[in-house]
C-alpha positions as CSV (number, residue, x, y, z in Angstrom):
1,X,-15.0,-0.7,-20.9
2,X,-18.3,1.3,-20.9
3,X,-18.9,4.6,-21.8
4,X,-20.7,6.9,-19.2
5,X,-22.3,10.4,-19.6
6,X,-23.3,12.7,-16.8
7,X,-26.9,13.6,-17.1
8,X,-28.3,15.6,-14.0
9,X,-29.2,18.6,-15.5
10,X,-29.1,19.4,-12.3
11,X,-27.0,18.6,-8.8
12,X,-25.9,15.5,-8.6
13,X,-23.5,13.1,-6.8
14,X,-21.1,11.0,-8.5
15,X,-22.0,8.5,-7.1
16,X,-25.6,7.7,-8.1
17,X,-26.7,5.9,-10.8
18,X,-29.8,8.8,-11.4
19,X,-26.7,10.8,-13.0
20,X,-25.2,8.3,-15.1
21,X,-26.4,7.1,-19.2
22,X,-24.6,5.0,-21.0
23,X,-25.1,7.8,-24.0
24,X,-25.0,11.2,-24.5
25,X,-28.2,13.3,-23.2
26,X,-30.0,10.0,-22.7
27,X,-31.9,8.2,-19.9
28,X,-30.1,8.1,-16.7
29,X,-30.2,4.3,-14.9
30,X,-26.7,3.2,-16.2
31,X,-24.1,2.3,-13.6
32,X,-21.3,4.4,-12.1
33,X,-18.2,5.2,-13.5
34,X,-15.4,2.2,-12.5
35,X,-11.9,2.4,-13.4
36,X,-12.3,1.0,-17.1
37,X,-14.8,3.7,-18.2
38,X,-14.7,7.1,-20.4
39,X,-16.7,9.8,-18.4
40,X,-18.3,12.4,-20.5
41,X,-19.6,15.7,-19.3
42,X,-20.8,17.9,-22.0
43,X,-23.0,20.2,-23.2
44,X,-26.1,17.5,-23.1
45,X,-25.2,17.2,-19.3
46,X,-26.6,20.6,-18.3
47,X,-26.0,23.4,-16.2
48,X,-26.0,21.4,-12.7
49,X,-23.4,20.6,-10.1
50,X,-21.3,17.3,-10.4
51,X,-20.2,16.3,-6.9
52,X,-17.1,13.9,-6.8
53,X,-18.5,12.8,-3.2
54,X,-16.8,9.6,-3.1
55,X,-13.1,8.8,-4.0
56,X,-13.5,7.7,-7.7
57,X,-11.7,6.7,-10.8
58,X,-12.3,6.5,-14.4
59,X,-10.2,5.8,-17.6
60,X,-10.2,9.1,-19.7
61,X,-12.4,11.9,-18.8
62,X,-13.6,14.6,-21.4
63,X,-15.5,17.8,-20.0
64,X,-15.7,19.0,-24.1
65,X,-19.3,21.1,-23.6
66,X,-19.6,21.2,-20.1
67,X,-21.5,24.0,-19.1
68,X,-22.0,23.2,-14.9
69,X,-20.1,22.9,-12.0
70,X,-17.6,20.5,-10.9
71,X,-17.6,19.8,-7.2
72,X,-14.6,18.0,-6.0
73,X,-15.1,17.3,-2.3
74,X,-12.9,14.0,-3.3
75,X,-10.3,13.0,-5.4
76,X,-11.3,11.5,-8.7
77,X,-8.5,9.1,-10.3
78,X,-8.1,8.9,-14.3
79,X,-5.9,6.5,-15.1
80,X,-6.5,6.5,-19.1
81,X,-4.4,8.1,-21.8
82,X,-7.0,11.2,-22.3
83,X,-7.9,14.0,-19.9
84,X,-9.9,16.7,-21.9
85,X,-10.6,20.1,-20.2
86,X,-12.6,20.6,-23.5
87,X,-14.5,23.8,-24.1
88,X,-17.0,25.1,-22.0
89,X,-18.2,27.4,-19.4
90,X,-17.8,25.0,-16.7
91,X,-16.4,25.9,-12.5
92,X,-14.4,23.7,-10.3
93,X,-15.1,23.9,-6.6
94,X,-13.8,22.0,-3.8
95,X,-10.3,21.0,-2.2
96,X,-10.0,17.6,-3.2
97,X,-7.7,16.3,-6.2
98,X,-7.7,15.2,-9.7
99,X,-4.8,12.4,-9.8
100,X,-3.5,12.1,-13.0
101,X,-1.9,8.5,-13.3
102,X,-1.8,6.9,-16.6
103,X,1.7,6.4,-18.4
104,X,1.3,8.2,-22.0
105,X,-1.8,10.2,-21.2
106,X,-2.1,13.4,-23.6
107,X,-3.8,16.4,-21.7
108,X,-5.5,19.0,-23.4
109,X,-6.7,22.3,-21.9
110,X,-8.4,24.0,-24.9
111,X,-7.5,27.0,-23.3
112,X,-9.4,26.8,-20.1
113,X,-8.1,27.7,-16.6
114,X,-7.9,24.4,-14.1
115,X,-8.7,26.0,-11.3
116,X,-8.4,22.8,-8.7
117,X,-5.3,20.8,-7.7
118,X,-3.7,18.6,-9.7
119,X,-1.5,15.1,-9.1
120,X,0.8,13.3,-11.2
121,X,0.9,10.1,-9.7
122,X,3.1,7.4,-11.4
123,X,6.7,6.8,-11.4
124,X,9.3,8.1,-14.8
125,X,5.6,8.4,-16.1
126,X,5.3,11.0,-19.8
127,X,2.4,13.2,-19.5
128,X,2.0,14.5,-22.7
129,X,0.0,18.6,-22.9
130,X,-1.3,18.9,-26.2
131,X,-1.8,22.5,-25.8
132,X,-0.7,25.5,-23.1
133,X,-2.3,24.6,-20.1
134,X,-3.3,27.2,-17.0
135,X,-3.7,26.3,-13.3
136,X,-4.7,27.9,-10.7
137,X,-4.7,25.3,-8.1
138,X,-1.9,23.5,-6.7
139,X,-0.2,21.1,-8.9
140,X,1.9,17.7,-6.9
141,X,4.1,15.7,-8.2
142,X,3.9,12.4,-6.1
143,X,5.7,10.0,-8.1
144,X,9.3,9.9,-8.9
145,X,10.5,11.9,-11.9
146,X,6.8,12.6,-13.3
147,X,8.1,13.4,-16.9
148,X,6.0,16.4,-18.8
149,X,6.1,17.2,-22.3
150,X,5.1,20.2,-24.9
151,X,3.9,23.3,-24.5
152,X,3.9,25.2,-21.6
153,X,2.4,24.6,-18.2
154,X,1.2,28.3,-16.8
155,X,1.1,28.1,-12.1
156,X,-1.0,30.4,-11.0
157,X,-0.8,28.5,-7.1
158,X,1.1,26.4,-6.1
159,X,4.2,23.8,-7.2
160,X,5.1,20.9,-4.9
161,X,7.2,17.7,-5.5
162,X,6.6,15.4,-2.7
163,X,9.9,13.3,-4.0
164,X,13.6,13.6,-3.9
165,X,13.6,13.6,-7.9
166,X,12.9,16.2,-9.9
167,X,9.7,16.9,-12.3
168,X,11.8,16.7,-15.9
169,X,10.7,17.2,-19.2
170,X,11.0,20.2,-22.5
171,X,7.6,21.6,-20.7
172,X,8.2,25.2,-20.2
173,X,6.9,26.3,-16.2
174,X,5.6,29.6,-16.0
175,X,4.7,30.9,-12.3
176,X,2.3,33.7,-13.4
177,X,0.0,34.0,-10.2
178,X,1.0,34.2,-6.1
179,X,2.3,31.2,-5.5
180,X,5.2,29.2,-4.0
């Protein structure tokens, strides 16, 4: 398990090692993010656009800092226990996913709007919101009986269970935008 921080400055593709350091604000050259490694966007990674052009996974992802532009023209997988909207100033663009999939992951919003769509992925998995969490995307549940705990999840799109079992957990859904 590596650690890998976006470090464009400017816009970028996922998928390019010129993007990548293995620390915070340093020189790019390290590999891209595989399925065993913590992404980091923050506030070292400037005010560019991050383009999810591939289909692409990561263990935990923290945007802490991030003041650019997430681009998702495809879906990125985190299968860790952390997903970390963090604070910052940062936009989501594009129609592809992010696809939540580890069992026990803890999401924390910080307060900021997800404005993409969201999948929970895995089977009876416990996702775990740390704070109130907004979004104004569209939110699937694939898996059977996605469980989600704590605070409260705030729809501002769209709700859609792809399964005959129902979403279950104390999380309070509030529908606050237009829809279904």
């Amino acid at each position: 398990m590596a650690d890998r921080y976006w470090v464009a400055g400017g816009t970028g593709n996922y998928n390019s090692t010129t993007n990548w350091s293995a620390t915070s604000g340093g020189a790019s050259g390290a590999s891209v993010p595989i399925v065993s490694d913590n992404v980091f966007s923050n506030a070292s990674s400037g005010a560019g656009t991050a383009t999810i052009n591939v289909a692409s996974f990561c263990a935990n992802l923290n945007l802490t800092g991030f003041l650019g532009t997430l681009n998702f023209n495809q879906t990125l997988s985190v299968q860790g226990t952390i997903m970390n909207f963090g604070l910052g100033t940062y936009t989501i663009t594009g129609t592809a996913n992010l696809r939540l999939l580890s069992a026990g992951m803890t999401i924390t919003s910080n307060g900021t709007t997800y404005t993409g769509n969201i999948e929970f992925v895995n089977n009876s998995t416990v996702y775990t919101l740390a704070d109130n969490m907004s979004c104004s995307g569209t939110i699937t549940a694939i898996s059977a009986n996605p469980i989600i705990n704590g605070n409260t999840l705030f729809i501002g799109g769209n709700l859609t269970n792809s399964t005959t079992t129902a979403i279950s957990g104390p999380t309070a859904f509030v529908f606050n935008g237009t829809g279904t």
